[in-house]
N, C-alpha and C positions, 0 to 999 in steps of 0.2 A: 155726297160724303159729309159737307159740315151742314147739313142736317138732321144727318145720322148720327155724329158726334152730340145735338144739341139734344139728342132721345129720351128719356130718362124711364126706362119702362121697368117696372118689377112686378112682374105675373108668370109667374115661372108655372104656375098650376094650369095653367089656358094651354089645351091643346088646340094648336093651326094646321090645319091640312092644306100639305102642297104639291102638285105635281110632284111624279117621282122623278121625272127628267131632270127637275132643279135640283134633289133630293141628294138623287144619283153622283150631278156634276159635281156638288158642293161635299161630299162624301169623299169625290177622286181626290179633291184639289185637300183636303185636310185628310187623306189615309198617313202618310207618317208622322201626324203631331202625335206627340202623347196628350192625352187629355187632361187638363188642369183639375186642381182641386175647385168644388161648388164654390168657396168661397170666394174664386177670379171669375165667376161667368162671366160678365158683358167684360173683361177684357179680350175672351176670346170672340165673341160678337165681330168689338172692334176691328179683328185679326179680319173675321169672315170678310166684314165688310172691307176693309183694305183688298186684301184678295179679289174681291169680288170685282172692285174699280179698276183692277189693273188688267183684270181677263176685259173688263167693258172696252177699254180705252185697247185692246189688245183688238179684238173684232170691230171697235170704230176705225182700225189703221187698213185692215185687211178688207172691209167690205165699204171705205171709202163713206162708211155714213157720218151725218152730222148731227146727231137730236139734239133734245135740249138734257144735257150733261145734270144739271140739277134734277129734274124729274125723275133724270133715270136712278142717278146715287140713290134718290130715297128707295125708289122701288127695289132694287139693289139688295137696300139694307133692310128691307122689308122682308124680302124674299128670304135674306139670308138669317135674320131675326127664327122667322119661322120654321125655316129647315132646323136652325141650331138650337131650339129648344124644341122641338121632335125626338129630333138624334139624342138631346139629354133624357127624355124620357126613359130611351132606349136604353140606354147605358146606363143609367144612374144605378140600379145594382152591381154592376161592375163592377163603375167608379167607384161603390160606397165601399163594397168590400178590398179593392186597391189601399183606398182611404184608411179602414180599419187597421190591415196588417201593418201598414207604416207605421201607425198609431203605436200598436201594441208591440210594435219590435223597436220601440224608441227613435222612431222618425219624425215627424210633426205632431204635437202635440198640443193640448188645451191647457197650458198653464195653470191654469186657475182651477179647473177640476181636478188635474193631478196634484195639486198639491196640497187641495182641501182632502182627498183620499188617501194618500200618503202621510199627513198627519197625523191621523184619526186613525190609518191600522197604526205608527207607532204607538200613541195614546193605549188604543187596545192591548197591544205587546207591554203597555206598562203594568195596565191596570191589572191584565191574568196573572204576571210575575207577582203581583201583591195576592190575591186570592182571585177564587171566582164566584165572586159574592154577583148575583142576580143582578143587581141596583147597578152594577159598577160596568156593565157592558155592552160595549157597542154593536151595533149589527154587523151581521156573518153571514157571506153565501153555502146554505146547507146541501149538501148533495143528498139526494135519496132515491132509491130506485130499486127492481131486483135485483137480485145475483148476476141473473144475465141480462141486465140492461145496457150493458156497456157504459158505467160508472166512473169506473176506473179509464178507458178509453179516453172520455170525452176529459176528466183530471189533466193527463197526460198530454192529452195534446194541447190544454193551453200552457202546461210547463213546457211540454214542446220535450222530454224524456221520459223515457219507460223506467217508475221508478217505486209504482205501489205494486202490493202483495199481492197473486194470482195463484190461482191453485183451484182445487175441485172439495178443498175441504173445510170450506168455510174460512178463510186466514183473514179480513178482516174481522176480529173481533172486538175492539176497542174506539174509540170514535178518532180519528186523524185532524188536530186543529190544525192545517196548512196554510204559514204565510207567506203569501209572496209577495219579492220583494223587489221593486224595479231600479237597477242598476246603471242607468244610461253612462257612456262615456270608458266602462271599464268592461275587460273582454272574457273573465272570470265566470264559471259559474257553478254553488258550491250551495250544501244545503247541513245545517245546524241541526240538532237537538237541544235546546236550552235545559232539559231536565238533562241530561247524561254527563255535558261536557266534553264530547268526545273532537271539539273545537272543528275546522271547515272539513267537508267530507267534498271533494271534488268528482269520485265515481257515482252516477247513480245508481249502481248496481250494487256498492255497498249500503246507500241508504235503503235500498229495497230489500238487502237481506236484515238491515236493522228495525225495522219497520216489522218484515215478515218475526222474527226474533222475540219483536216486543208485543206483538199478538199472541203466538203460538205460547209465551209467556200464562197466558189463559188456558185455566183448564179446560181438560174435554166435557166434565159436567158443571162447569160455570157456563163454559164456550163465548158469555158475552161481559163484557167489564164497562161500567161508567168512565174507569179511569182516563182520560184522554191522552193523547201523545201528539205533544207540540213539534211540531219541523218547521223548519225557516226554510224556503227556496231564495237564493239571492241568484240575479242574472239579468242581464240586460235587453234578455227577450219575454223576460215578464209582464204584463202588467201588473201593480199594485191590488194584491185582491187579499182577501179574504177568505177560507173557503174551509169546511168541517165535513169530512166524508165520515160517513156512517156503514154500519155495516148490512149490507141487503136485506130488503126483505125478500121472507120464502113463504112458500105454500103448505110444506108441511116439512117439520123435521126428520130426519133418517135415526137407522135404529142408535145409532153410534152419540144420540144429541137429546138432549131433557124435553122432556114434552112441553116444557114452557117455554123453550126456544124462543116459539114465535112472539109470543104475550113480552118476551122482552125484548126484544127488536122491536117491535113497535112503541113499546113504550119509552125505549130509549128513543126512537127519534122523534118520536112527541115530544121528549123535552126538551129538545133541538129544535123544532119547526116553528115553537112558538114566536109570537112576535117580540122584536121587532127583525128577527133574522129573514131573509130573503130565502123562500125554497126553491132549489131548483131542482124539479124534479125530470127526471130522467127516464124516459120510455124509447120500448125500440120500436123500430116503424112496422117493423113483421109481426106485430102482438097489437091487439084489439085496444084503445084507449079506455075501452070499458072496462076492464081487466088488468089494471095499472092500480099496484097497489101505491106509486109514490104521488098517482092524482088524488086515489080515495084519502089518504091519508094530510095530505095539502089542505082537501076541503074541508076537512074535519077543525083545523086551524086558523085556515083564511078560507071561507067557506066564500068569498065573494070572488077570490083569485087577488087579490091588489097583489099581493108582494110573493104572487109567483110565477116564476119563468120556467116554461116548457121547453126541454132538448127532446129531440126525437132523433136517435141515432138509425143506424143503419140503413141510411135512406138509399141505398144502393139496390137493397134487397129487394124495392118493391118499387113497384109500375110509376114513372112518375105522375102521372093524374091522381094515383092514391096515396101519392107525398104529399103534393100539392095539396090536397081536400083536408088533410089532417095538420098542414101550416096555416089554412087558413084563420085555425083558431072559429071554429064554428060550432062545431058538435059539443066541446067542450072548453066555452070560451075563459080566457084566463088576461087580466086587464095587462100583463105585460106580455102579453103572446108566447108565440112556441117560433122555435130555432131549430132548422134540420139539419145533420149534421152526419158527417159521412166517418169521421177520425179515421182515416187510414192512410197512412204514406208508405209511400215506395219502399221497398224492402231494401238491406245494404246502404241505411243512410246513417252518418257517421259524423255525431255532433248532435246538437240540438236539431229536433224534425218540423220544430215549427212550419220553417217557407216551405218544404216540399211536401210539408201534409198542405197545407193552403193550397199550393198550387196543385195539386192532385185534386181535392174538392172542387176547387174554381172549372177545372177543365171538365168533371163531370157535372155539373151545375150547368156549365155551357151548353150540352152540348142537349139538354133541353129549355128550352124555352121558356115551358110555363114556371120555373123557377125563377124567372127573371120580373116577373109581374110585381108591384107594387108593395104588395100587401102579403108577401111572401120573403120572407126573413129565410136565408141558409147560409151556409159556412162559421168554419171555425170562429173566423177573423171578426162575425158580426157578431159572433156569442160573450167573447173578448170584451168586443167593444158595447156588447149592451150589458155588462156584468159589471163594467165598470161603472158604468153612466148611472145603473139602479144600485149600485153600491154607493157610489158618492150622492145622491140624490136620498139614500136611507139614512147616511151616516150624516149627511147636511141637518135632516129633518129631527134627529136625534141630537145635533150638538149644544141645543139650550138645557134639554134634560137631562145628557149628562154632567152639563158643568151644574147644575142644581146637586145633581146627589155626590158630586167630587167634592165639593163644597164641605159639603154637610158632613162627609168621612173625614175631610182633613180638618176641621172645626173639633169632633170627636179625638182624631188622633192628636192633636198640638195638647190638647186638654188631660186625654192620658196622659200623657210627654211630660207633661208640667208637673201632673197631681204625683204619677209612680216615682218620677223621678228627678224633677225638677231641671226640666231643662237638662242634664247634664249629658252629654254627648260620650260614647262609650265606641272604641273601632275593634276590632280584632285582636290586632296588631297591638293594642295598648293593653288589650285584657293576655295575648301572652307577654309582651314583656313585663305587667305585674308581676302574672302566674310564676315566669321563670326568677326573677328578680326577689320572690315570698322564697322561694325554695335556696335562693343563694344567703339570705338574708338568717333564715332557721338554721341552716346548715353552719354560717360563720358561728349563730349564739353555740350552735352545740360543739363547735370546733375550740370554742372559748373555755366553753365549762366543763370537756373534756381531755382531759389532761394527766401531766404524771399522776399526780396525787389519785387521780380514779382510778387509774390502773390499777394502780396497787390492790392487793386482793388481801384483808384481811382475814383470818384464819381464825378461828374456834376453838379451842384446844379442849376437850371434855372428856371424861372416861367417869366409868359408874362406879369407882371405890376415890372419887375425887375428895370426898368429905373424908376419908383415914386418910388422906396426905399430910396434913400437921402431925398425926401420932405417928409417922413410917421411921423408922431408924434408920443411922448412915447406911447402912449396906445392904440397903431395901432393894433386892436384884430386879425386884420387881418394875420399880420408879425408873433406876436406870435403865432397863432396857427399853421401855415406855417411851422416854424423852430420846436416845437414840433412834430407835425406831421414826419417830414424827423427824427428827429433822433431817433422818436419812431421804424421807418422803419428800423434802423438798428438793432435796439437791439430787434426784435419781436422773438417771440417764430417758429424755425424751421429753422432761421438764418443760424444755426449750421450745416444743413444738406446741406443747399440750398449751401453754401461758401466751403463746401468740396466738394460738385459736381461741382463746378463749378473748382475748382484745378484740378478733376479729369479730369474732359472733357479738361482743356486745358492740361494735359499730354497726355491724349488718342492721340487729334488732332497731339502734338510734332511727336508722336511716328509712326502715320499712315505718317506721313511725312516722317519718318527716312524709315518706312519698305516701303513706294513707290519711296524712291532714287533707284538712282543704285546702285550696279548690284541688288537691289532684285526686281526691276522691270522685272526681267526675271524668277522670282522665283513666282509664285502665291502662290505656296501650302505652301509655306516656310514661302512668309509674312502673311496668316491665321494664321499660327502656333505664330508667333510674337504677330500679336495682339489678339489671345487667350489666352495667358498666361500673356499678358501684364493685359489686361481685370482681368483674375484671379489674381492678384497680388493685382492690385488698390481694388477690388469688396471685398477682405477679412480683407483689412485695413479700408474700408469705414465708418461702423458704430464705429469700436471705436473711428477715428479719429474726425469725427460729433460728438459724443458725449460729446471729451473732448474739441471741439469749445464753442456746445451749453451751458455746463458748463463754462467757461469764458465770457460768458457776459451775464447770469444773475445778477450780481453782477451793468449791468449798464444800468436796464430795467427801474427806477422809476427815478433815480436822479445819476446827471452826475458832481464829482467835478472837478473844473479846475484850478490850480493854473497859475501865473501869468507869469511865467516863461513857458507853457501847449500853453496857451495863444498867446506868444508873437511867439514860435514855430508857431502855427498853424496860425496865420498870413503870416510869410515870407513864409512856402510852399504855401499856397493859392495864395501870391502875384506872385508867381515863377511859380504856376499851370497857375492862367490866362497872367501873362507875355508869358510864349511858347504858349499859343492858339494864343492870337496879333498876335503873330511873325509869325505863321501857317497861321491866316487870312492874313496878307499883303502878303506872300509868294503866298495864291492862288490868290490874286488881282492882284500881278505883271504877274501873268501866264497868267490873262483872257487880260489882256491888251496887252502883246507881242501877243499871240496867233488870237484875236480878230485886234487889231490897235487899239493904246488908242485914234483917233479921232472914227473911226465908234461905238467903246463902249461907247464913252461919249454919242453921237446923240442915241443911243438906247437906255441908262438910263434914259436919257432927252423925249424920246417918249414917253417910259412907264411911268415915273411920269406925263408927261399931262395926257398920258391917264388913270392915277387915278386919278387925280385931273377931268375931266371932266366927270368921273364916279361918282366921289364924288358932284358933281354938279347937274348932273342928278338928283342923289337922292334926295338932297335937294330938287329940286325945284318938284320932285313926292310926295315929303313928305307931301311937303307947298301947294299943291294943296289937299291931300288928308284931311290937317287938316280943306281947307276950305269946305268940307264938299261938294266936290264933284268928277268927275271922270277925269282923265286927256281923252279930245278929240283927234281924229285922228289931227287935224289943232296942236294940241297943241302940241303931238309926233310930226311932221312935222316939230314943228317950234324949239324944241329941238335940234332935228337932221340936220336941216338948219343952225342951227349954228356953226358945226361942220365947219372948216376949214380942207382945204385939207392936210392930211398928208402925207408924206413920207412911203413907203413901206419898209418894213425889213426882212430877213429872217427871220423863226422862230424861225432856230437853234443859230442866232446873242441873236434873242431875250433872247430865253433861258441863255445863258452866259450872257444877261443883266442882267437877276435877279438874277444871282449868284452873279455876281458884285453887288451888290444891298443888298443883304441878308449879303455878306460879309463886307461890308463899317456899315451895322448899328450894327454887333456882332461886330466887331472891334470898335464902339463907346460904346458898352452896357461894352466893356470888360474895356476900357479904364475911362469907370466912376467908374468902379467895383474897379480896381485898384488902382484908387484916394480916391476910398471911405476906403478902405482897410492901405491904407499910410496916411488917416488923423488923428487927434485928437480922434475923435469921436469912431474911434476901436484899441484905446489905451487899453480898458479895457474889460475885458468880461463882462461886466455889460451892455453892449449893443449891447450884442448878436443878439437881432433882427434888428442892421444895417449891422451887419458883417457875415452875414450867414455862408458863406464859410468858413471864419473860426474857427465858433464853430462847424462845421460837419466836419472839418478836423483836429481838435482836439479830437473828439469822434472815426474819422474810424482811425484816431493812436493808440489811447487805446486800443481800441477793436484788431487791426492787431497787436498789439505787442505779446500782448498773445496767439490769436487764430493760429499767423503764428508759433507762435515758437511749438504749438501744431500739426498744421499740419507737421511741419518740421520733429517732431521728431518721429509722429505717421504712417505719410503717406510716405514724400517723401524719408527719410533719408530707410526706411524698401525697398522700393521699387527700388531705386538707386542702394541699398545692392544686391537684390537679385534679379533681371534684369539679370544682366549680368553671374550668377549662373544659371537660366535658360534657359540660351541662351545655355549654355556648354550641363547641362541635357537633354535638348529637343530635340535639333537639332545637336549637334555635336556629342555625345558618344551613342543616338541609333540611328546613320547612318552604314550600312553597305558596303559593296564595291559597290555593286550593286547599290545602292540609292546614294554615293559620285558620281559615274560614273553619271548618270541619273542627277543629280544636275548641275554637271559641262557642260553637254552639255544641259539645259535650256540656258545658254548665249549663244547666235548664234556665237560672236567673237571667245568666247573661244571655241565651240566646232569647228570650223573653224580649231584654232592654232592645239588644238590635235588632229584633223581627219589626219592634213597634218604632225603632228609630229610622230604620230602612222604608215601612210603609208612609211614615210622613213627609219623610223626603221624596220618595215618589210620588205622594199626592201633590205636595208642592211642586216639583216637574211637571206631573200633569197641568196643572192649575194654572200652569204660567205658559205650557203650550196652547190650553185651551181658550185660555184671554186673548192671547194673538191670533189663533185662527175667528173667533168673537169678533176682533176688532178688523182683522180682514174682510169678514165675511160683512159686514156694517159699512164697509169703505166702498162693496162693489154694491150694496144696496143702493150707496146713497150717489155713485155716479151713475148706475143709469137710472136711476129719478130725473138726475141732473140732465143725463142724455135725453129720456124721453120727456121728459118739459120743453129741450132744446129743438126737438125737434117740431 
């Protein structure tokens, strides 16, 4: 025994043949260990050889012998040496796949490979949410196979839940980026959409109808979409993978599907298969390898095999010797071999199916032998575990070349950053409380600038025999019923309502102004909301504010007193009303005359009054024949119109700005008698109201607007003013959520521009600074075992 102890042998590949009687014994006395993992062998040696000394020393008591105790220990541990790496022979498929499943269901695990893969899919998870620019990603196990290769099967059982689309009419038709995501420690298990948002989905059966949902989303004559659809599996019976199911290839499409069906399935998963992605192609063991469109299509891209892994399902179906022959990886050999694979667990299993699909394979697996040979890869659990090995092994081999091109994107993006924008950092959240804060800000200037004084509605007072008003005499019934008449018009019954809607509407109009500025021109749904509650604000103050109008000028429906001081007021605004119109009239006469040429305006004024005056002539003299009591003849038209001199031709549109000029020279004289009449003796007094029109009706709409504004003020605009910018906070700012602030902010094109390009560089730097520590990790275990193998 302590020469047994002093042994040091590693040849685990030497096979020793030994009696099977020793075989047999050493077989009884170890049938209830569990078997250790490869990495404790010669502790169990140790085990053997203890065992072994105590049965010796058990038959040295019983048959009274004495040998020599040392000679015998060694031979002992010789004996037992070689039975125990026979039996590992035997077992080591077992043991590996035992090995495997604990692995992949977060039992003993390799540190340091799980976390350089783990990593590297977060990295990936970073780099897609930014785009899917070629340069920027990492490798991906691609699935491809046909329809009926049982795809989706082999999927499913390393999530371990039935959870992709099935159906007879083609339902995947879009590619599935599937990450999965290994959760040790927590007993949850839930699967995402990052593009939807529809936050953790814990049924798989909803994710399979959401999946099925966002295929069938394609039409029947597209049937196939590049667009992919990203799913997160999280669960603690994952392994960390990576994995892109594609949609089957077929032999030929049905009447119901484009004849180019096929041409694009294959060429969709060409753009998938290239490298540096790892193919797994997927065949079933009842179908001819020669006749596997996901090999032809493999060699087409890795024409040598390096980076693909053969599943051969359905290995139930067929004889095992012609499983066997087709794992060997011979006929069509492929450098990371083929994996045979049964996927099918016991029906009424409830939870994840992982362990009782394994253990279902494992028992069929057993219960033939030549699946236990060396060089013959089967079950789930080793497909698991060699998916991961060649996934971290692809993404190892890849992690100097991506941080090269992360590099060089985030070098690009800081430089954008700087040049578009200088550095300046822009969130959501800051771009709506400008937005909301611009709208409070517009809103106070216009609550500022409008007020009693705009209210107020000046009035117009005009009639077509306004120039005979200085010659009319006292008891011109005419004039007085006139100026009656108008100021009965103000104070008439429904005044009240008609003078508050008309506030209203010019707030409404203010407000559709403010809500079509920017930025809420970029906001539709936001400026409905604006003038919906704007609307409800004015719409609930409306009738009291009419009412306490309509009530203020009853009081001046029958008789209007005006004191003398009323008076003398409502003269100078009247004087000061028509003074600014003159000013406004000469202002468009100087325009028509720069614009026109004051000579060609003058000859065009000067046409058009001949040609009224020779209008006016005509008629006369059709009058003066018609009086004499008979009909004007053709000779006498003729001789009309022979009298006509030839005139000058004019544009029409000269013309047209004639009679502007024209219409503005005689209001500019009507205003300028208006004003003489208004500045003389004669509307000293209000006693002669009916020469002073204007300003006895701008004496009455002062009365009247003193009271009615101050009631609008305090009923309509002052309640509204108030409480505007109160429901600006409740409406729109405090029920926005994250989701609806993000959605808001990128409505403006700029700003969603600034934070597309501010979100990508932040990301690039996350990546950048995950991908220097795995750098520096992966540098640390280079440089101990250097150190280890020198040491040794």
């Amino acid at each position: 025994q302590e020469q047994a102890e002093e042994l040091d042998i590693s040849i685990p590949e030497i096979h020793l043949r030994v009696p099977d009687v020793v075989k047999d014994f050493l077989a009884s006395m170890n049938a209830t260990e569990e078997p250790h993992s490869t990495t404790h062998k010669f502790s169990k040696v140790d085990e053997v050889a203890e065992e072994e000394k105590e049965q010796k020393n058990d038959n040295n008591k019983q048959n009274g012998e004495n040998g020599d105790n040392k000679g015998g220990g060694a031979a002992a541990a010789a004996a037992a040496m070689a039975a125990y790496l026979n039996e590992e022979e035997e077992e080591k498929p077992k043991k590996k796949r035992k090995q495997n499943n604990d692995l992949s269901s977060g039992g003993h695990q390799d540190e340091q490979l799980m976390m350089l893969t783990k990593k590297l899919i977060e990295i990936r998870s970073i780099l897609l949410s930014i785009d899917h620019n070629e340069t920027l990603k990492l490798p991906s196990i691609v699935v491809v196979g046909s329809q009926s290769s049982g795809k989706s099967s082999v999927l499913e059982a390393i999530v371990g839940h039935e959870f992709l689309p099935k159906g007879t009419n083609m339902v995947t038709r879009r590619p599935i980026e599937l990450t999965l995501i290994h959760t040790p420690g927590e007993d949850e298990e839930y699967g995402e959409f990052p593009q939807l948002g529809l936050g953790k989905m814990h049924e798989f059966k909803k994710i399979q109808k959401t999946l099925v949902d966002m295929n069938m989303a394609v039409s029947d004559e597209e049937c196939v979409s590049e667009q992919p659809i990203e799913l997160r599996i999280y669960s603690p019976n994952v392994p960390d993978l990576t994995l892109i199911d594609l949609p089957g290839y077929i032999q030929i499409s049905n009447k119901n599907q484009p004849e180019s069906l096929k041409t694009k399935i294959e060429e969709l998963c060409e753009k998938y298969i290239r490298g540096p992605n790892i193919i797994l192609a997927v065949c079933a063991a009842n179908v001819d390898l020669a006749n596997s469109p996901a090999l032809r299509a493999s060699r087409k891209c890795d024409p040598l095999g390096l980076r693909t892994i053969g599943v051969i399902t359905k290995m139930d179906l067929v004889p095992p010797e012609v499983g066997a022959s087709v794992l060997r990886n011979s006929d069509y050999p492929l450098h990371l071999g083929y994996i045979g694979v049964v996927c099918r667990s016991p029906e009424n299993v409830s939870g994840n199916m992982t362990s009782a699909l394994i253990r279902n394979e494992e028992s069929f697996f057993q219960k033939h032998l030549i699946y236990n040979q060396r060089d013959i890869q089967v079950g789930t659990a080793t497909l698991r575990h060699k998916l991961m090995n060649v996934l971290e092994q692809s993404m190892g081999r890849s992690l100097y070349s991506i941080v090269d091109a992360v590099q060089q994107e985030l070098e690009e993006a800081r430089y954008q950053f700087k040049v578009q924008y200088n550095d300046r950092r822009v969130t959501a959240e800051s771009y709506v409380a400008e937005t909301i804060d611009s709208l409070k800000h517009n809103f106070k200037d216009f609550g500022t600038r409008f007020g009693k004084p705009q209210v107020r509605h000046e009035q117009y007072w005009s009639d077509p025999k306004i120039a005979e008003l200085p010659k009319a005499l006292m008891d011109d019934i005419y004039w007085l019923y006139k100026i009656d008449l108008a100021s009965a018009a103000l104070t008439k019954s429904g005044i009240g309502r008609s003078t508050t809607q008309l506030v209203v509407d010019v707030l409404m109009s203010n407000m559709e102004r403010l809500a079509n500025a920017e930025p809420f021109s970029y906001h539709p749904e936001t400026r409905k909301k604006v003038m919906s509650f704007t609307s409800e604000i004015l719409r609930s103050k409306f009738l009291t504010t009419s009412d306490q109008v309509e009530n203020t000028i009853k009081p001046y429906k029958y008789e209007v007193e005006v004191t003398d001081i009323e008076w003398s007021e409502g003269v100078k605004r009247s004087v000061a009303l028509l003074e600014k119109e003159l000013d406004m009239c000469d202002q468009m006469a100087n325009s028509l005359k720069n614009a026109v040429g004051k000579k060609k305006l003058k000859g065009a004024i000067k046409y058009l009054l001949d040609q009224e005056r020779e209008d006016g002539r005509r008629q006369d003299r059709l009058r003066q024949i018609a009086e004499e009591g008979g009909y004007a003849t053709e000779e006498q038209l003729y001789a009309l119109d022979d009298e006509d001199t030839v005139k000058p031709f004019y544009n029409p549109k000269i013309l047209e700005k004639a009679r502007e000029a024209l219409f503005l020279r005689d209001r500019a004289m009507i205003l300028k008698y208006r004003i003489a009449a208004l500045k003389s003796r004669q509307c000293k007094s209000a006693d002669n109201k009916q020469y002073c029109p204007e300003a006895f009706l701008n004496v009455i709409a002062e009365k009247l607007t003193y009271t009615a504004v101050m009631f609008v003020q305090v009923e309509l605009l002052n309640e509204f003013f108030f409480q505007f910018p109160r429901e600006v906070d409740n409406r729109l700012v405090y029920q926005m959520n994250r989701r609806q602030i993000l959605q808001f902010a990128r409505e403006n094109p700029p700003i969603q521009k600034h934070l597309d390009l501010q979100e990508r560089k932040n990301k690039l730097e996350d990546v950048m600074d995950k991908l220097n520590y795995l750098v520096k990790r992966q540098a640390d275990r280079q440089a101990r075992a250097k150190m280890e193998s020198f040491s040794t």
